[in-house]
N, C-alpha and C positions, 0 to 999 in steps of 0.2 A: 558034656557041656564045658566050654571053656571058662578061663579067670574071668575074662572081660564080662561073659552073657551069663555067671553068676552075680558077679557084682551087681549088672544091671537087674535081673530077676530080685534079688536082695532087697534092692534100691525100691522098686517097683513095690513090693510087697509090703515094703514101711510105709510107703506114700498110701497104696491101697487103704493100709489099717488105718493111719491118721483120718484119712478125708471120711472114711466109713463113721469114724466116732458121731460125725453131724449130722445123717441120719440116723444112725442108730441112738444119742442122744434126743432127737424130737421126738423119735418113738416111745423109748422108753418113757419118757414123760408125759406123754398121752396119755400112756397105757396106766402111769400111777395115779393120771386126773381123772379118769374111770374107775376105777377103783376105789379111788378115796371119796371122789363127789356123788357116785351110784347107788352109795348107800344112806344121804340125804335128800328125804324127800323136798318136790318142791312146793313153793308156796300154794299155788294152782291146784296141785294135786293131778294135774290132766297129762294126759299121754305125751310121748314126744309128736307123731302124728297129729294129737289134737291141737298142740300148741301151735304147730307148724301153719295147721288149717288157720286155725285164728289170727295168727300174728299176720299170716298171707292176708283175709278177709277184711282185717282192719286198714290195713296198708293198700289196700282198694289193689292186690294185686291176685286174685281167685282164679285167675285163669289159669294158674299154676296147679299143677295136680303131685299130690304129696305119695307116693308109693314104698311101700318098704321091700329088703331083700337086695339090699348093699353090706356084704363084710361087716364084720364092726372095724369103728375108727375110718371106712371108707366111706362115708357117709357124702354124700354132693349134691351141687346143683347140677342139672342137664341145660343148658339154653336152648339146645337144638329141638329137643324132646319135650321141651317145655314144662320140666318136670322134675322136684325134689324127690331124690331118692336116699328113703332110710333106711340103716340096720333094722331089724324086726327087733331086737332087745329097746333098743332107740324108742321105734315108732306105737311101742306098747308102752315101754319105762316111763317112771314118774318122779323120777329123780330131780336133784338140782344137774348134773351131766346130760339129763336127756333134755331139759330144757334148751339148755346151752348148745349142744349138741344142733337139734332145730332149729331155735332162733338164728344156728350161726349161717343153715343154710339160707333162710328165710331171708337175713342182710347182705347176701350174694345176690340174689334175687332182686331188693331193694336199689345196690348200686349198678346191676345192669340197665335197671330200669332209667336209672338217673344216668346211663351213657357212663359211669366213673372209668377214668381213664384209667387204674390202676387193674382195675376187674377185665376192662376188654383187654389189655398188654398182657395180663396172666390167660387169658384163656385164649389167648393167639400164641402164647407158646406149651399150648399143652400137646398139640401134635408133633413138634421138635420134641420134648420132651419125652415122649412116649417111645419115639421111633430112637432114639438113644437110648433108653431104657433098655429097649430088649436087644440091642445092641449090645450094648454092657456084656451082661452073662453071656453070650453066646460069642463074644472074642473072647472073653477070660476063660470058657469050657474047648477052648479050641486051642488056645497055648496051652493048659495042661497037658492036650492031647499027640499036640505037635511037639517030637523031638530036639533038642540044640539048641541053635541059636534061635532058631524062628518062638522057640516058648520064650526065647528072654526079652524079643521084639515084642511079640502080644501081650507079653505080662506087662509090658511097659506101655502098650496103646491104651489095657485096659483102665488103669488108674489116670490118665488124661480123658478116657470118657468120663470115668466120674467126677472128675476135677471139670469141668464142662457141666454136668448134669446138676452136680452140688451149687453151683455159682450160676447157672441157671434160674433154678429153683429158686435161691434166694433170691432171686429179682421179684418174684410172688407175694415177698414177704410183705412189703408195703400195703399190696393189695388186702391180705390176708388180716393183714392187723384192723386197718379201716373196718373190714367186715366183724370182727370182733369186736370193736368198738362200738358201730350199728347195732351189733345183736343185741350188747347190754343196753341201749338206748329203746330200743322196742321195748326189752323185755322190763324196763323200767318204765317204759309211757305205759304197757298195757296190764300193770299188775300181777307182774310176775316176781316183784320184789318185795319182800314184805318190812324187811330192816337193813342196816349197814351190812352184818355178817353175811346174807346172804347175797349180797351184791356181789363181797369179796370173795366170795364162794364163786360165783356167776363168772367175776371176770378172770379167776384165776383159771377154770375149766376151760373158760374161752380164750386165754392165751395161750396154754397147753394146745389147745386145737387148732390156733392160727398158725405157731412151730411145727402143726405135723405136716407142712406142703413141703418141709427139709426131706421128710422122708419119705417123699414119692416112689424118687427110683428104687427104692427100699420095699415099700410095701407092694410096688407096680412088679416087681421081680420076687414076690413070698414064693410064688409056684416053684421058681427053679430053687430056691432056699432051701423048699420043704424036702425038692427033691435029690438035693444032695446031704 
């Protein structure tokens, strides 16, 4: 490999680690809002499952069917499927997290129903999104593999996919926030709040969880993660 297609492989590999800290930064923050909020019960005392059914039922939107056996922390709404899907720790837990957790799908559900412009714009770019995803790991597995200069070329494509993927995603954000905003609104109309601390408990879980759509291309790419 030459001066020049070190330099740029160098270059390429700073940029990678910078843009990486943004999801791996929302991750890691989920990961300690589970954690620290999984081991406070919630007021209700009811499932995440049961909360989900209920907050659906009240909100006159039941036609939605609540299923578990999503990842943890990949917890979603389906609109096509017409259908919340939980982690089983989730859709059993009786946490303040599993609350939150629910309710936040619950308030995706809520603003598609109200047409919210921010919820259809995110979920018209999750198909861009996905199809760059696995794009990602599989140029950055194929410059390691390619000799010269063509690794200094892909090492350098791949860090502008994620720079694309990162600044994508954050357009979600606005969306994502709304939706946590919603969740505590419910979970405060329907008695799921008992005093101030555990609001702040509520919304601090549900902000945690609105930052983890930063780490899409992050958790949408664990497989190849795990497998190297």
């Amino acid at each position: 490999m030459g001066y020049f297609a070190a330099k740029i492989l160098v270059v390429a590999l700073i940029l990678l680690g910078g843009l990486a800290a943004f999801p791996l930064g929302a991750l890691a923050a989920a990961r300690r809002s589970r954690r620290r909020h999984a081991r406070m019960p919630s007021s209700r005392g009811l499932g995440g499952a049961a909360c989900a059914g209920l907050l659906l039922h009240r909100e006159r939107l039941a036609a939605i069917r609540v299923t578990a056996g999503a990842a943890p922390l990949a917890e979603r709404y389906a609109p096509q499927a017409g259908e919340i899907v939980l982690s089983d720790e989730v859709a059993a837990g009786i946490s303040v997290y599993d609350a939150a957790a629910a309710a936040f799908q619950v308030a995706k559900v809520a603003l598609h129903a109200d047409g919210d412009a921010d919820f259809v714009r995110g979920y018209g770019r999750a198909k861009v999104v996905g199809w760059l995803t696995n794009l990602f790991p599989v140029v950055l597995l194929i410059g390691l593999a390619v000799p010269g200069e063509g690794r200094a070329f892909l090492a350098l494509v791949a860090p502008l996919i994620l720079v694309f993927l990162v600044g994508y995603t954050a357009l979600t954000l606005p969306g994502e926030r709304r939706a946590a905003t919603r969740a505590l609104a419910l979970l405060d109309r329907y008695g799921f709040v008992r005093d101030a601390g555990e609001r702040d408990r509520l919304r601090a879980a549900l902000a945690a969880r609105a930052a983890l759509t930063l780490a899409t291309p992050l958790t949408r790419c664990y497989w190849i993660a795990w497998a190297l």
